[in-house]
Backbone as CSV, one residue per row, in Angstrom:
resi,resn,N_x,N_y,N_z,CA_x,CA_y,CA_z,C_x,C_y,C_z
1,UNK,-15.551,183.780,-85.804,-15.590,185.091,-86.439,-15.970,186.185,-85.450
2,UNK,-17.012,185.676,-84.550,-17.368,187.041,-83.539,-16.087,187.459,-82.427
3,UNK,-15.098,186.266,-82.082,-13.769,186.881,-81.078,-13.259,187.397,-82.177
4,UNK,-12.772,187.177,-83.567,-12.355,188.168,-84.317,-12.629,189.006,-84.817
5,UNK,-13.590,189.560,-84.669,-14.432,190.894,-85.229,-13.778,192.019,-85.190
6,UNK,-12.349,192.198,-84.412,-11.512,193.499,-84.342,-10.667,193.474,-85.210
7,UNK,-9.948,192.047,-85.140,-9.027,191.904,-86.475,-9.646,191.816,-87.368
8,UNK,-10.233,191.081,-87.961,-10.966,191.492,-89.667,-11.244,192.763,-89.515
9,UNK,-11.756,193.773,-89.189,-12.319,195.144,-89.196,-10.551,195.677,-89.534
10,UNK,-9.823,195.409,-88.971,-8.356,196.151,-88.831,-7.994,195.377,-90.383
11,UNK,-8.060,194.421,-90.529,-7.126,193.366,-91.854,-8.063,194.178,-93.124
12,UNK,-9.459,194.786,-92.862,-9.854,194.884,-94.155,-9.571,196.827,-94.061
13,UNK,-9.006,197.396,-93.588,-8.637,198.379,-92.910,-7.258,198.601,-93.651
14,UNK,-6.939,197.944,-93.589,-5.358,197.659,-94.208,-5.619,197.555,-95.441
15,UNK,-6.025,196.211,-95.720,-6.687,196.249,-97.247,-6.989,197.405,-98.189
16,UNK,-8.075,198.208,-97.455,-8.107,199.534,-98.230,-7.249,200.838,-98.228
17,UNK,-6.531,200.353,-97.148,-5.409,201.646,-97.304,-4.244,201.185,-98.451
18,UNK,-4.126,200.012,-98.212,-2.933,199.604,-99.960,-3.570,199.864,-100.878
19,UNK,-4.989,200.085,-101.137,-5.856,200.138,-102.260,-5.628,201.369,-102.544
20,UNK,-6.152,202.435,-101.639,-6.099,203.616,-101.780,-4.653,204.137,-102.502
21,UNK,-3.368,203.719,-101.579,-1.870,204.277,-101.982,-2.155,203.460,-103.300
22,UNK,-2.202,202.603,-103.686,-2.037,201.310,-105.379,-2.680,202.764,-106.554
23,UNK,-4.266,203.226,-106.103,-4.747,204.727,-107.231,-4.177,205.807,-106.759
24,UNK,-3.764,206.202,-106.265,-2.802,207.391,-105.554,-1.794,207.498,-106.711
25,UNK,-0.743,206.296,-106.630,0.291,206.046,-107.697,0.087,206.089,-108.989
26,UNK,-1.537,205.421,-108.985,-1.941,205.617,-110.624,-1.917,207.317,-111.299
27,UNK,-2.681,207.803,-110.203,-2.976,209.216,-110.460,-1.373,210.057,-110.762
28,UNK,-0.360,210.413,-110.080,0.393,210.316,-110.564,0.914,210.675,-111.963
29,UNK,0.668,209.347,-112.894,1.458,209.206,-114.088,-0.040,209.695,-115.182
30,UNK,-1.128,209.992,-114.416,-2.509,210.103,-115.356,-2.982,211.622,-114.548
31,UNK,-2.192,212.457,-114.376,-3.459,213.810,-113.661,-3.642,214.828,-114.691
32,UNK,-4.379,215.534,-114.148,-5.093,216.821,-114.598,-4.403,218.044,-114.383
33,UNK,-3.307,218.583,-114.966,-2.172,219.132,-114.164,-3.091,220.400,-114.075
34,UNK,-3.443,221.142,-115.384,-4.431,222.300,-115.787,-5.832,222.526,-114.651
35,UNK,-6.032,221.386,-114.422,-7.447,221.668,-113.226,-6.318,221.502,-111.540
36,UNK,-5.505,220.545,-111.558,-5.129,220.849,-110.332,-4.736,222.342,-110.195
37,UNK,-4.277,223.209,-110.740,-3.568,224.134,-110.637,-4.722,225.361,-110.078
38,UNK,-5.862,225.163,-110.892,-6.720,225.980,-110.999,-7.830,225.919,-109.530
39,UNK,-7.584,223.976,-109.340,-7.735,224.180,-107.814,-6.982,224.787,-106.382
40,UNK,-5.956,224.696,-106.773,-4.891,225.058,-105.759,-5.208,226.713,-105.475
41,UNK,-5.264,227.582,-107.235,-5.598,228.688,-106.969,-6.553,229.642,-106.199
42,UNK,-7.699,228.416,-106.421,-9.082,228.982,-105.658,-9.582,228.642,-104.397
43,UNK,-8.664,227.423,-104.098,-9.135,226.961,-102.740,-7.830,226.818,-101.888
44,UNK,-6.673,227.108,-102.121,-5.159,227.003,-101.554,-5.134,225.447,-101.260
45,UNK,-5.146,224.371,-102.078,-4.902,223.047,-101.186,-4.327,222.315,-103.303
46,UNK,-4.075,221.421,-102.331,-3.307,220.368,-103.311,-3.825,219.099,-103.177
47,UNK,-4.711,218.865,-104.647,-5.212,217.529,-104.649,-4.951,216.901,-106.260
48,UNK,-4.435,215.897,-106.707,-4.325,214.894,-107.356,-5.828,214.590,-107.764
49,UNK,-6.109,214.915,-109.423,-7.157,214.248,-109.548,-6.578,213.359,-111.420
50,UNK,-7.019,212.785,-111.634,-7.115,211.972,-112.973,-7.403,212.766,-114.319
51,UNK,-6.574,212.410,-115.336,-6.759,213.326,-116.320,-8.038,213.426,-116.683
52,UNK,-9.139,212.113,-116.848,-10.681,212.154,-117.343,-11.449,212.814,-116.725
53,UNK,-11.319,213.518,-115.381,-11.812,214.275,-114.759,-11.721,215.979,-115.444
54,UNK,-12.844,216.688,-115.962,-13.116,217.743,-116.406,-13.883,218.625,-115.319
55,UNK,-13.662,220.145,-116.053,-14.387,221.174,-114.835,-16.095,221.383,-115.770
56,UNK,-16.513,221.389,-115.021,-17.877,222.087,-114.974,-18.630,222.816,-114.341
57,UNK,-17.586,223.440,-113.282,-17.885,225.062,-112.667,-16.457,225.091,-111.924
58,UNK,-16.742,226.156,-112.482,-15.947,227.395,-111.115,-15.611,228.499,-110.600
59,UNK,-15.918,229.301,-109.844,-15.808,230.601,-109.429,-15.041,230.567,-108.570
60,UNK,-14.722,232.214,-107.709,-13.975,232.023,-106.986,-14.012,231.623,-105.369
61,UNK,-15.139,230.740,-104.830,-15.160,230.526,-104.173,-15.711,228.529,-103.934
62,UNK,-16.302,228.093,-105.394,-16.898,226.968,-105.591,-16.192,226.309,-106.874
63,UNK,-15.481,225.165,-107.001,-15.456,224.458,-107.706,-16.157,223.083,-108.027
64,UNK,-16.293,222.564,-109.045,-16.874,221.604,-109.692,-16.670,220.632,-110.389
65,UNK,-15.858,219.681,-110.301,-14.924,218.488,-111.364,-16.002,217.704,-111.571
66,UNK,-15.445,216.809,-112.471,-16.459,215.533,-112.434,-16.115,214.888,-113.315
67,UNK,-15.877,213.430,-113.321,-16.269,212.432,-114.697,-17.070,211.575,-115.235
68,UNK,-17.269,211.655,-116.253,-18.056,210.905,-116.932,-17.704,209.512,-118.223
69,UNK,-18.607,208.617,-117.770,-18.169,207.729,-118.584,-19.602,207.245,-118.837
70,UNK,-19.739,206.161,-120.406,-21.244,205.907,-120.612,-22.300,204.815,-119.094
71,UNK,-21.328,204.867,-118.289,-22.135,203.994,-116.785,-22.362,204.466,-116.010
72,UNK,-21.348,205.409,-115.627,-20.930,206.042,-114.296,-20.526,207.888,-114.413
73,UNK,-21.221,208.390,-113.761,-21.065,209.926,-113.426,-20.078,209.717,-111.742
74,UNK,-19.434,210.622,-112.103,-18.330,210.372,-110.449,-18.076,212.171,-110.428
75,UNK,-18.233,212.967,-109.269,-18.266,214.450,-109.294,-17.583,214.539,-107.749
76,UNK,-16.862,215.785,-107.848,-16.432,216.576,-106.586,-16.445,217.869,-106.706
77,UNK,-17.313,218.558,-105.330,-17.599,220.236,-105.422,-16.460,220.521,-103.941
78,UNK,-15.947,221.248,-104.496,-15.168,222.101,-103.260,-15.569,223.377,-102.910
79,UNK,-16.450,223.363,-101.870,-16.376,225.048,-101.552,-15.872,225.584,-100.271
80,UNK,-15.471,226.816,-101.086,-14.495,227.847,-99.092,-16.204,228.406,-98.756
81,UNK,-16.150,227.921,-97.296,-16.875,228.816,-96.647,-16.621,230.014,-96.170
82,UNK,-17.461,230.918,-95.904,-16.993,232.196,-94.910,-17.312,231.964,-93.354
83,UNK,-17.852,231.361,-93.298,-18.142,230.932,-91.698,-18.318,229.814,-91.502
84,UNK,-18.174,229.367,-90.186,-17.616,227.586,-89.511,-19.576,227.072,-89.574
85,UNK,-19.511,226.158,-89.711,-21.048,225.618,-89.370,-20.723,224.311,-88.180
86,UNK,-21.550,224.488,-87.637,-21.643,223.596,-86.020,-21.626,222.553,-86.046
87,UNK,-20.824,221.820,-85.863,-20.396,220.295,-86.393,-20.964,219.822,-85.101
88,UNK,-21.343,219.817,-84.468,-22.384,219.242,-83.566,-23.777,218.898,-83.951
89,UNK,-23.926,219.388,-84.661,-25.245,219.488,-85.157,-25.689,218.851,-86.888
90,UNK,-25.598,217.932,-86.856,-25.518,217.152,-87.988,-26.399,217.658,-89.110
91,UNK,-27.254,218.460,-88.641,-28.365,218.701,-89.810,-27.792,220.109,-90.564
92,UNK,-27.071,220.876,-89.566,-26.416,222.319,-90.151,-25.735,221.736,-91.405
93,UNK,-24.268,220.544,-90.827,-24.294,220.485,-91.902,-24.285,219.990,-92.894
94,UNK,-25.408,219.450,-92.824,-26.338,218.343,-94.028,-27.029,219.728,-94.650
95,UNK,-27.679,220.559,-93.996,-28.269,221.693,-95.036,-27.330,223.004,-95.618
96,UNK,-26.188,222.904,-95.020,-25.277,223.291,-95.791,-24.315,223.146,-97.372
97,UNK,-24.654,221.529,-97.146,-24.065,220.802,-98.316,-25.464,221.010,-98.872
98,UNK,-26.214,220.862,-98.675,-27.321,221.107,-100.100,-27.795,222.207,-100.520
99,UNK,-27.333,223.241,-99.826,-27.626,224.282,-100.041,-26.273,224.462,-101.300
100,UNK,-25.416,224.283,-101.180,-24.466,224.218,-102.444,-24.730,223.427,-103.441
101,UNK,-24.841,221.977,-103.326,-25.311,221.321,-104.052,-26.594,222.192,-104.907
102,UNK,-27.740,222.280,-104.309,-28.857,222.787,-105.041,-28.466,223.692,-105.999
103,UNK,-27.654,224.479,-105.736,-27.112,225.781,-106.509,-26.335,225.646,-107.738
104,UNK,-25.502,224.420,-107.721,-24.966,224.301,-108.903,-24.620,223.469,-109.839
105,UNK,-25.492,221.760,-109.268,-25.308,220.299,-109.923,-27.085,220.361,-110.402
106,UNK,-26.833,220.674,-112.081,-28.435,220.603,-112.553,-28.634,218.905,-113.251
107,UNK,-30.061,218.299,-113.016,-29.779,217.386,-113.791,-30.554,217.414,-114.912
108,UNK,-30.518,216.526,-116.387,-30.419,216.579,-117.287,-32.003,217.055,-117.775
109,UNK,-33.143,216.795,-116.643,-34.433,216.548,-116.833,-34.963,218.850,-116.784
110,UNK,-35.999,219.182,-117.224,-35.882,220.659,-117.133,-36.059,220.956,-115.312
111,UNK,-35.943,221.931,-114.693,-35.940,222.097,-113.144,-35.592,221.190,-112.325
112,UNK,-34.608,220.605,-112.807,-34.203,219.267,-112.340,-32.705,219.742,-111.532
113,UNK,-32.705,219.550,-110.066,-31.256,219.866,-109.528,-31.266,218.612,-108.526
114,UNK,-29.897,218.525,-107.957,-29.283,217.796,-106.965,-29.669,218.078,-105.750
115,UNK,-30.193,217.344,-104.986,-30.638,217.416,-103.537,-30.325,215.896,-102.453
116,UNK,-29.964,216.390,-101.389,-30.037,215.341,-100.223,-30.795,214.611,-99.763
117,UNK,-31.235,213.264,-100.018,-32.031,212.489,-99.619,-32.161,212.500,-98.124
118,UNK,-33.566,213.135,-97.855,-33.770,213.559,-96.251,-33.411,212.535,-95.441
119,UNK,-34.422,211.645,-95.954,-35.337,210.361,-94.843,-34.232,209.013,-94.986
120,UNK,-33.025,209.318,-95.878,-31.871,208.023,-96.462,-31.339,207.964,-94.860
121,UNK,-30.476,206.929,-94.365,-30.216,206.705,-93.317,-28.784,207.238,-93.608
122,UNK,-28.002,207.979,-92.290,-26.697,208.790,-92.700,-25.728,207.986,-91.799
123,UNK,-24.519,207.868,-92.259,-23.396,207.522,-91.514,-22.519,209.297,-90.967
124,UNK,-21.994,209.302,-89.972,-21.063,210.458,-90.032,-20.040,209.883,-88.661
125,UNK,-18.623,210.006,-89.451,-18.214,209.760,-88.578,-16.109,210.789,-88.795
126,UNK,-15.308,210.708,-87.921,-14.546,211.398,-87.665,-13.035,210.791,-88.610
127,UNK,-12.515,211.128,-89.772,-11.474,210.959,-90.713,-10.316,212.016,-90.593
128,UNK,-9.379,211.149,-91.253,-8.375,212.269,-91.407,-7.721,212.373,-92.429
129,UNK,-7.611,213.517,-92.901,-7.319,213.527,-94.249,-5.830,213.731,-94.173
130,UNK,-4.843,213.317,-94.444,-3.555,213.698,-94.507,-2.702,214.261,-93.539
131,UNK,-3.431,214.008,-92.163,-3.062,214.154,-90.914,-4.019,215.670,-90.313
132,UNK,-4.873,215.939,-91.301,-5.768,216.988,-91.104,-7.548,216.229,-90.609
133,UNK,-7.696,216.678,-89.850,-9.032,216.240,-88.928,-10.356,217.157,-89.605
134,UNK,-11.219,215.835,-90.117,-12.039,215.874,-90.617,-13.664,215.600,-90.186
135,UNK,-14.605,215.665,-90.580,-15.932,215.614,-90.323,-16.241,214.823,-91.953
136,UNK,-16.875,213.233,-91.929,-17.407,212.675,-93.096,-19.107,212.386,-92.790
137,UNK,-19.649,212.951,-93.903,-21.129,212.710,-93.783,-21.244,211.810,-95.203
138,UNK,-22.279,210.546,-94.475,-22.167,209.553,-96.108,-23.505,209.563,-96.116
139,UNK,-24.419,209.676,-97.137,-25.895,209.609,-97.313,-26.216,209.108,-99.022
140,UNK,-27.011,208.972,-99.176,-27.666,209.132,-100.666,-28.216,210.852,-100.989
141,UNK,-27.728,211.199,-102.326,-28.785,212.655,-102.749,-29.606,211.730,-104.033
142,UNK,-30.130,212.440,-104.012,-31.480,212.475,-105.591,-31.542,213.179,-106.413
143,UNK,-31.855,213.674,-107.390,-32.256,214.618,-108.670,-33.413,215.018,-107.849
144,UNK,-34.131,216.029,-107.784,-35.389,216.239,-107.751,-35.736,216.920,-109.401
145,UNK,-36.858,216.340,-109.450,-37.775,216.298,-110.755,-37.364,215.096,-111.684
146,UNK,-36.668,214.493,-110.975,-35.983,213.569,-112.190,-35.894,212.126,-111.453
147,UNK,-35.281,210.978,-112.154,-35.391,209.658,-111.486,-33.852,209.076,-111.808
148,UNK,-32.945,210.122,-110.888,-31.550,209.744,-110.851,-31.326,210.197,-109.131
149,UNK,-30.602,208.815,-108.594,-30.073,208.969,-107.276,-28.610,208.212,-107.079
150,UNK,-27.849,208.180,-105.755,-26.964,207.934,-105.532,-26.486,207.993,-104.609
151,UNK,-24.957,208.222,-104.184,-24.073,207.620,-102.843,-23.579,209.369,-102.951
152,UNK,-23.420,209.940,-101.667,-22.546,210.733,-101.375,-21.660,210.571,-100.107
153,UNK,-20.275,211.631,-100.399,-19.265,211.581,-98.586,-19.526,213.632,-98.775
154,UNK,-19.635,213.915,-98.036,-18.910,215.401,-97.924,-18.074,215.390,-96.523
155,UNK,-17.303,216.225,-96.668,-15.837,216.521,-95.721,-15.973,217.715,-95.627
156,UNK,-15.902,218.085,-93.839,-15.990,219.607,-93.475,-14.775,219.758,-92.681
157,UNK,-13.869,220.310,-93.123,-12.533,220.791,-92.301,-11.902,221.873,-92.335
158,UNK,-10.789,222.688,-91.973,-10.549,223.739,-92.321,-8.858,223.293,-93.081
159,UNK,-9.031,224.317,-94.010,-8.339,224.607,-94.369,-6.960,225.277,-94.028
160,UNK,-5.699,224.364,-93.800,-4.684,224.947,-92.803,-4.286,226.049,-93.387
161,UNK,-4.292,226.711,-94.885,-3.756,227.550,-95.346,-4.529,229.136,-95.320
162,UNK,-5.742,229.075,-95.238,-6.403,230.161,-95.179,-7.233,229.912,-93.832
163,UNK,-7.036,229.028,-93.039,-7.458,228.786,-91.908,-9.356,229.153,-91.781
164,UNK,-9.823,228.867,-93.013,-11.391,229.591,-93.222,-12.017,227.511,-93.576
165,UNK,-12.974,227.031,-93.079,-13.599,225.688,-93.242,-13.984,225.740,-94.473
166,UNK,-13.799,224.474,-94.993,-14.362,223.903,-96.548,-15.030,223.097,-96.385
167,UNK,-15.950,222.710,-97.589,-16.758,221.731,-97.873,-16.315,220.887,-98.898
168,UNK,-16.337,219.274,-99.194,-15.915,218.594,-100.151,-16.957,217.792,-100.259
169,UNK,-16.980,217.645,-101.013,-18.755,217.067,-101.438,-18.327,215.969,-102.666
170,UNK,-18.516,214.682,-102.665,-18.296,213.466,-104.025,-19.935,212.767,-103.961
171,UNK,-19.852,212.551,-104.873,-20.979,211.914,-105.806,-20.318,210.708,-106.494
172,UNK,-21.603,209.565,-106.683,-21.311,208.682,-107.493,-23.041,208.410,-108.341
173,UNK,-22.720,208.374,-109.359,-24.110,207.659,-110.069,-23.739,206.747,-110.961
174,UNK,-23.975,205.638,-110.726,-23.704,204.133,-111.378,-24.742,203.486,-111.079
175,UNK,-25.822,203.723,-112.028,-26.762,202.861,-111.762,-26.814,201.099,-112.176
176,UNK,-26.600,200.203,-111.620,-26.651,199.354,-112.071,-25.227,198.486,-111.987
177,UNK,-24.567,199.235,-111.207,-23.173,198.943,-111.286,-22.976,198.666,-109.724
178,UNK,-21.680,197.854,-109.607,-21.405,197.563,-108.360,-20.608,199.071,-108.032
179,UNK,-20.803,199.408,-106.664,-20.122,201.063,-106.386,-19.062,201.073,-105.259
180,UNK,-18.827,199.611,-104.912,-17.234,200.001,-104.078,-16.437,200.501,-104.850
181,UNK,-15.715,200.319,-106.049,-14.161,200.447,-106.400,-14.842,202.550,-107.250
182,UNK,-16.156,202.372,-107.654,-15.728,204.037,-108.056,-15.681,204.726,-106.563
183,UNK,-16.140,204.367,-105.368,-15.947,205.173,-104.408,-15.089,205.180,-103.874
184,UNK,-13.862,204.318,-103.892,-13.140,204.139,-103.491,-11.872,204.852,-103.817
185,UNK,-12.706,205.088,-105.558,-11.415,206.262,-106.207,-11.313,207.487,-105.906
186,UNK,-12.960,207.884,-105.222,-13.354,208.994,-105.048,-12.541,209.757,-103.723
187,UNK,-12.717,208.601,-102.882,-12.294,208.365,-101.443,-10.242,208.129,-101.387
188,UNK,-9.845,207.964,-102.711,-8.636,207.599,-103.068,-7.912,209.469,-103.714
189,UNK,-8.629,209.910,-104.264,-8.475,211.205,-104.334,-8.679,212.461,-103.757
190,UNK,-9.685,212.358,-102.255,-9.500,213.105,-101.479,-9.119,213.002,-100.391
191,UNK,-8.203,211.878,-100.599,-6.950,211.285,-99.380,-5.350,211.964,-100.158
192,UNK,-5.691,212.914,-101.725,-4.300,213.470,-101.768,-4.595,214.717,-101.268
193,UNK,-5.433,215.181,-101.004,-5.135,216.558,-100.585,-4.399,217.295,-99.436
194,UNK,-3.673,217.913,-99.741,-2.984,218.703,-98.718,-2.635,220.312,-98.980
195,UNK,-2.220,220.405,-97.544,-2.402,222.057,-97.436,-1.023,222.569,-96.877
């Protein structure tokens, strides 16, 4: 197994890219035509999301989807920035994404909002979204005031159409649940976006 450690890494590589195209196709024959549209409007990009997916914000610079089911909460925030943040610098933008986050994912408990688990150990590493070059930060956030946590990715890239950087921010809360296949949907739907 250790001389093969490149091929399995590549075979399970593969694996998830048929996975990904297999909900791609699903989405398809099940979307949200009414929220895609409304995304396209506010952020100029084209993404495929699932009809069970509902809005729960949006202005004209921040959107907010998300679904819910009685196990699993699954959410995506899109926001246009006005200025680039220093992708060198991992913490810019880790306090960038929570600085959005904080602002507009409340949780159910009173003064209860969404925040980035400081001290969680972070992955970040270099994706591409649809032949568009990306920045992925994977961490856990938390509720503060409350006793709900979870898995996040956010994606910092620019936007080829207004040429101004975005933020994409997914959430998963499944407590108790195994969390490859909802992240995977998550990770399966912001592999349609294009610009």
């Amino acid at each position: 197994l250790k001389n093969k450690r490149t091929d399995i890494i590549q075979l399970t590589q593969l694996i998830k890219t048929f996975e990904i195209r297999r909900m791609q196709e699903g989405f398809n024959n099940f979307k949200n035509k009414d929220l895609i549209q409304k995304i396209n409007k506010s952020h100029h990009l084209s993404i495929r999301l699932p009809k069970d997916f509902f809005l729960a914000y949006r202005d004209s610079s921040v959107t907010w989807v998300r679904r819910e089911t009685p196990k699993i909460s699954q959410g995506i925030i899109i926001a246009n920035l006005t200025s680039s943040v220093n992708t060198n610098n991992t913490m810019a933008i880790r306090l960038k994404v929570d600085s959005i986050i904080k602002k507009y994912i409340f949780g159910p408990a009173a003064n209860s909002y969404m925040t980035l688990e400081k001290d969680a150990p972070t992955l970040i590493d270099s994706v591409t979204i649809n032949t568009h070059a990306a920045l992925r930060v994977q961490s856990l956030w938390r509720m503060e005031n409350d006793f709900m946590g979870g898995v996040y990715n956010a994606y910092y890239l620019n936007n080829a159409n207004t040429n101004q950087p975005i933020i994409i921010y997914t959430y998963l809360y499944a407590p108790g649940q195994r969390k490859s296949v909802f992240l995977l949907q998550l990770e399966s739907i912001i592999n349609t976006i294009y610009f």
